[in-house]
C-alpha positions as CSV (number, residue, x, y, z in Angstrom):
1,X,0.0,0.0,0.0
2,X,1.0,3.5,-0.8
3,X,0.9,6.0,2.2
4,X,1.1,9.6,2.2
5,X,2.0,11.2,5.1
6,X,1.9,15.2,6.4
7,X,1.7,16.8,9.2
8,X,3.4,20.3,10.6
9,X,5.8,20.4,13.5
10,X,3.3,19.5,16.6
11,X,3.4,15.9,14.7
12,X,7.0,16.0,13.3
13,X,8.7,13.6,15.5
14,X,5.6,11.2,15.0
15,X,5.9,11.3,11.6
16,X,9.3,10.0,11.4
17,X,8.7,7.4,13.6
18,X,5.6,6.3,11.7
19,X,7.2,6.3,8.9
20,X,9.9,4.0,9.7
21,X,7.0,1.8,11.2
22,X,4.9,1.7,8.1
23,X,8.1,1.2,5.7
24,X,9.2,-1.9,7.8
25,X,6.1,-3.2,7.3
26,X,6.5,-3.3,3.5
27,X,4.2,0.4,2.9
28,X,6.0,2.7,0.8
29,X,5.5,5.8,2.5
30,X,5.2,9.2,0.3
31,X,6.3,12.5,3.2
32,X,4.7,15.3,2.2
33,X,6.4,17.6,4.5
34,X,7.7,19.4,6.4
35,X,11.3,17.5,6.6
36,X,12.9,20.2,9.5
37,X,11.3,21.9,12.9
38,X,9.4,25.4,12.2
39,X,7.2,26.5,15.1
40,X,5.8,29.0,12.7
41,X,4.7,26.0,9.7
42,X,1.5,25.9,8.2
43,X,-0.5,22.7,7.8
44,X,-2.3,23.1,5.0
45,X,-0.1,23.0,2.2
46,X,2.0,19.8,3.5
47,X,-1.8,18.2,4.2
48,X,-3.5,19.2,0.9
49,X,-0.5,18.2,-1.1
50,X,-1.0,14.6,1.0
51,X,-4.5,14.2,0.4
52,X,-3.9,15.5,-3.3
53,X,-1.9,12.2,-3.9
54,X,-3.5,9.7,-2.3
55,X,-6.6,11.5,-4.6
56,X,-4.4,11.2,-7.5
57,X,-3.0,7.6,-7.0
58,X,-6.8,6.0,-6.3
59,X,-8.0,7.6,-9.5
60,X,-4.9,6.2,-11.2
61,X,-5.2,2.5,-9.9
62,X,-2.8,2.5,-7.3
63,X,-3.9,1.4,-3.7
64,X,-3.5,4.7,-1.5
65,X,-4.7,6.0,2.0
66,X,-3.1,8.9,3.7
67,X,-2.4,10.1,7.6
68,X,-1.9,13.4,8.3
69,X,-1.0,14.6,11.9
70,X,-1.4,18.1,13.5
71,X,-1.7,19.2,17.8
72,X,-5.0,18.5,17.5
73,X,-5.8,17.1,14.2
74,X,-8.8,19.1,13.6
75,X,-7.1,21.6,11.1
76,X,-4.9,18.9,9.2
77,X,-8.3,16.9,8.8
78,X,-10.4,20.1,7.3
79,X,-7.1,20.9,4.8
80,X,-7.4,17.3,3.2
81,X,-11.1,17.5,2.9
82,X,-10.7,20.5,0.8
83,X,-9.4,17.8,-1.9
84,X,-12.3,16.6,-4.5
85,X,-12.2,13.1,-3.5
86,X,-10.9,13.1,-0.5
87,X,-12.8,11.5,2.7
88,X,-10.9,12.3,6.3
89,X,-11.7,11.3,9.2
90,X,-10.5,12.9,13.0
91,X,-9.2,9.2,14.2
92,X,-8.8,9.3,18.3
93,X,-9.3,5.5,18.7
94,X,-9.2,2.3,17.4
95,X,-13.0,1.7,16.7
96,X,-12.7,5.3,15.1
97,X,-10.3,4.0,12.6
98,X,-12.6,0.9,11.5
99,X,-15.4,2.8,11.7
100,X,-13.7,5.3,9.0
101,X,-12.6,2.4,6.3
102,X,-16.0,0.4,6.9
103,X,-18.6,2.8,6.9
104,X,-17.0,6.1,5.3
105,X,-14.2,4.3,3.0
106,X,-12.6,7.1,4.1
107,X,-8.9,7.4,2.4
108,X,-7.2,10.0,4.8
109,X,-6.7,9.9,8.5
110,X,-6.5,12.6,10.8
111,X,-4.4,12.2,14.1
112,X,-3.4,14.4,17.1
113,X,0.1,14.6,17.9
114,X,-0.3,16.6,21.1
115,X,-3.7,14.0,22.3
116,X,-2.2,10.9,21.8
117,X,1.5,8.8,22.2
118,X,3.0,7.4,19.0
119,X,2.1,3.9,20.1
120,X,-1.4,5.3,20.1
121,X,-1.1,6.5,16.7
122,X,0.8,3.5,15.4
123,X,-2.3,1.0,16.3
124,X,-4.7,3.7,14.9
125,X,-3.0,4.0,11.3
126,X,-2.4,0.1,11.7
127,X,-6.3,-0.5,12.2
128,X,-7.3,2.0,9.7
129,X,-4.6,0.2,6.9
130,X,-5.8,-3.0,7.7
131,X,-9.9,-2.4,8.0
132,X,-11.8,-2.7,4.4
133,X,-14.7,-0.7,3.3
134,X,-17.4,-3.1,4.3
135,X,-19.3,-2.3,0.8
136,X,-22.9,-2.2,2.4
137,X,-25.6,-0.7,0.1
138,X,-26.3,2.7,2.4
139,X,-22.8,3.7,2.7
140,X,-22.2,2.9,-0.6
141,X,-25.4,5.4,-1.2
142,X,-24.3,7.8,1.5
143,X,-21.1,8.0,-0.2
144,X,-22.0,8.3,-3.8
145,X,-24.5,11.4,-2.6
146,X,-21.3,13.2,-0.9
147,X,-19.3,12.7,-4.4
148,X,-22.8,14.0,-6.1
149,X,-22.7,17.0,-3.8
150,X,-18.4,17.3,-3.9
151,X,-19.1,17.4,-7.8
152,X,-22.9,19.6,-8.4
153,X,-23.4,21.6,-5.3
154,X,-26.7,19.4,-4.7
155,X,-27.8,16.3,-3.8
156,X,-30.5,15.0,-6.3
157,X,-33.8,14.6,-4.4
158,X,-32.7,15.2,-1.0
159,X,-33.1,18.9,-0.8
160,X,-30.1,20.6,0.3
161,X,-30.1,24.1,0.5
162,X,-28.3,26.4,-2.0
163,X,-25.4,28.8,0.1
């Protein structure tokens, strides 16, 4: 599996760390940044160019989820979701992560650096890797209808509201 990984400096010593974990267990790992300490980064360009490739690689063919780490997570999640394509979850537990793949197929992960330890973390990612989409017809629908509204601006026959 190909994994894409960003964060900003809050999760910059977990992201080396995960990254040697996920290599060693035969992932190839894509770091989106940022490779030195800055107090003063900014997330959403490391995130979005994350969530941009595992966007690109899925349309492509190629087998890709992403984690992206900030203090909270919160921000780092909103920046990937900005992506067309793109579904992240805010992971802080290991039903979280299932719950992401199986009922959202979501394809980006969102983890606190500053709420949770790295061997937190690890057995997050490792759940979320592992877990399938569980293919069931209303998250299949629920899914489709988020694409439909990603894509239009509406949601055919469910009346959402124009902004």
């Amino acid at each position: 599996m190909r994994i894409h990984i960003a964060t900003d400096h809050a999760g910059l010593e977990f992201s080396a760390v995960i990254q040697q974990h996920l290599t060693s267990r035969g992932h190839e790992v894509h770091d989106h940044g940022p490779t030195e300490y800055d107090a003063l980064d900014d997330y959403p360009a490391f995130c979005i160019n994350a969530a941009a490739a595992v966007a690109r690689d899925q349309r492509a063919g190629i087998p890709a989820l992403g984690v992206v780490f900030g203090g909270s997570g919160n921000g780092e999640q909103i920046a990937a979701n900005k992506v067309r394509g793109i579904r992240a979850a805010l992971v802080w537990s290991i039903a979280t992560a299932e719950l992401a793949r199986q009922h959202n197929d979501a394809n980006v992960i969102s983890i606190g650096a500053r709420q949770h330890t790295v061997d937190e973390a690890i057995a997050f990612i490792d759940a979320f890797v592992a877990e399938p989409f569980s293919g069931d017809e209303r998250h299949v629908r629920r899914i489709a209808q988020l694409a439909e509204y990603e894509e239009t601006g509406e949601i055919a026959g469910k009346g959402v509201d124009s902004y």
